[in-house]
N, C-alpha and C positions, 0 to 999 in steps of 0.2 A: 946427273942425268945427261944423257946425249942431248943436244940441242936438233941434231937431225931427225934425232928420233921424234924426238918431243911435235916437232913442228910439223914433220908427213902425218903423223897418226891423229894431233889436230885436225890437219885438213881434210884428211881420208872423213874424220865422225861431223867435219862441217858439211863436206860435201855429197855426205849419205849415202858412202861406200857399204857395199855388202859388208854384213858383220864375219863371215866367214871369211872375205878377202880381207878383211884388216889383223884377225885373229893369224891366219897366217902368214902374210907380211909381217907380224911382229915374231911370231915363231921365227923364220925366215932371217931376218935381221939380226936377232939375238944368238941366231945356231943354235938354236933349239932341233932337238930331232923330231920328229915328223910325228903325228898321229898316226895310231893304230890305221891299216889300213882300210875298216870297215868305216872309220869314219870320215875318210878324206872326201871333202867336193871338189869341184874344178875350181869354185873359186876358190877356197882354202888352197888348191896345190899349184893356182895361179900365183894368188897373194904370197906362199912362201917362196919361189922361184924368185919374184920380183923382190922382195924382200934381201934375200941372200944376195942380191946383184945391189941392194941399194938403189932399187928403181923407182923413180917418182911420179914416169911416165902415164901407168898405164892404171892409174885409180878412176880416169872419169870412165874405162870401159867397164867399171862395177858398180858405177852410179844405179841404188835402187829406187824407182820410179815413187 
């Protein structure tokens, strides 16, 4: 297993990232293609953007309260 991988998707489920931003950050990452369109959210096609760049940036803007 990727250890980058391993270590962001730890921290995204420590730090109580939307489930839907981490679902697609790991799409995203993997090059997985996209969900059907009826079921896309913002977080999900946030999370896969960031994902696909390898971004590790922008998980505390999904932090759910």
């Amino acid at each position: 297993m990727n250890q980058f991988y391993y270590d962001a998707v730890t921290k995204m489920e420590q730090m109580g990232v939307d489930d839907e931003y981490i679902q697609g950050w790991q799409c995203g990452f993997l090059q997985n293609p996209k969900r059907e369109e009826q079921r896309l959210t913002d977080a999900y096609e946030a999370g896969y953007n960031d994902g696909e760049e390898k971004n590790t940036d922008n998980f505390g803007e999904w932090v759910q309260a």
